[in-house]
Every structure is written in structure tokens, then in C-alpha cells.
C-alpha positions as CSV (number, residue, x, y, z in Angstrom):
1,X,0.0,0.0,0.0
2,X,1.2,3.3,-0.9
3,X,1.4,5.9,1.9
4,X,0.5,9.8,1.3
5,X,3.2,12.1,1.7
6,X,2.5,15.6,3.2
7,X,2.1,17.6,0.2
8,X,-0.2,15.3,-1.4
9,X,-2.6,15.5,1.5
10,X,-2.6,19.0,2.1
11,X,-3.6,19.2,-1.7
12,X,-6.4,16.6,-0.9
13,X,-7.8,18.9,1.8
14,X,-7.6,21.8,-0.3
15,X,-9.3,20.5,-2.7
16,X,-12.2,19.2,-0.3
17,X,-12.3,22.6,0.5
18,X,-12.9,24.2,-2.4
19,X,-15.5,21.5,-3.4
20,X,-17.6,22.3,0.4
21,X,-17.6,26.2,-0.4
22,X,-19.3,25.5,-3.9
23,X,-21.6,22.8,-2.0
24,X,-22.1,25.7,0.5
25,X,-22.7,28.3,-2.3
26,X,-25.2,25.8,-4.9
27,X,-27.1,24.8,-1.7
28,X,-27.8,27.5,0.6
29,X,-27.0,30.5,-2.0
30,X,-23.8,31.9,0.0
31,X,-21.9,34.5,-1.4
32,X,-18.4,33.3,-1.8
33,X,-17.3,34.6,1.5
34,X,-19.9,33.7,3.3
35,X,-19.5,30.1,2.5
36,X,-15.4,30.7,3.1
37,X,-16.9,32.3,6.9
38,X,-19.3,29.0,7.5
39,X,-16.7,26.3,6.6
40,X,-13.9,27.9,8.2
41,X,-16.1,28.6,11.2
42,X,-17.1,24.9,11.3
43,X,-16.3,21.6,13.5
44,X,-16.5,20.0,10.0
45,X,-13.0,21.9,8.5
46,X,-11.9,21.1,12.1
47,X,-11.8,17.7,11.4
48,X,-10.9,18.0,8.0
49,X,-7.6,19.8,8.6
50,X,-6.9,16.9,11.3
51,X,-4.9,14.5,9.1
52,X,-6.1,11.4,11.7
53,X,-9.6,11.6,10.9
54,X,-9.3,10.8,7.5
55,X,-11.9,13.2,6.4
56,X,-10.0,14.5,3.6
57,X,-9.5,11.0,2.3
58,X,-13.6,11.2,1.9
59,X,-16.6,12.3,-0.7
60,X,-17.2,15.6,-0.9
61,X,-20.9,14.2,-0.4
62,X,-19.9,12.5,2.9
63,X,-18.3,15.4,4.3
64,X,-21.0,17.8,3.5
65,X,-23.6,16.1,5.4
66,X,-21.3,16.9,8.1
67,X,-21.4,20.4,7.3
68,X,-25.3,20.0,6.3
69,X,-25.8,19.2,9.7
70,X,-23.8,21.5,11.5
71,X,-25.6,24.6,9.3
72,X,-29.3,23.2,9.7
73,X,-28.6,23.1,13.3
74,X,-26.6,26.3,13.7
75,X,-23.8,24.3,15.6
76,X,-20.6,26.1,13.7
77,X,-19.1,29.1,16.0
């Protein structure tokens, strides 16, 4: 099995991230920055930028309901 090497998991994350701000943007109709604001703001990047929980190793779908969860319910800070 071939292991990730730093670079080529911070690339993953990025590009989780950019896919959650357009989820964030299509579905609730955030401005750009206000979707940068929610996810940034969120328990779900949290655990995204912690390499352990494998969340950037996921679905951009998988994740979001995460995020989905966390904005429904008004749980990000």
C-alpha cells in the first residue's frame, strides 16, 4: 500500500475545500465569502484539517452532510 506524503494530502484537503464552499454556495446560495466564513467557522474543517480523521481522504458528499448538519442546526461558531 502506498502511503500519502504531506504535500499530497494538504492538496487533498484543499481540494475538499474548495469542493464544500461550492456545495455551500449551490445549496444555501452563499456568497463566496460567506461560505469561506461557514466552513472555516465549522467543526467539519476542524476535522478536516486533522490528518487522523481521514476526512480528507472522503466524498465531498460525505463530508458535507457533516457540514449540512452543523448549518441546519446552527452548531458552527
Amino acid at each position: 500500500m502506498t502511503r500519502l506524503n504531506p504535500e499530497q494530502i494538504k492538496i487533498m484537503k484543499d481540494e475538499l475545500t474548495v469542493e464544500l464552499a461550492d456545495w455551500l454556495m449551490s445549496t444555501y446560495g452563499y456568497t463566496p465569502s460567506e461560505a469561506l466564513d461557514v466552513l472555516y467557522t465549522s467543526e467539519t474543517f476542524e476535522r478536516l484539517q486533522d490528518t487522523a480523521s481521514g476526512f480528507y481522504f472522503q466524498s465531498v458528499g460525505y463530508v458535507s452532510s457533516f457540514l449540512k448538519n452543523e448549518v441546519e442546526n446552527a452548531t458552527f461558531s
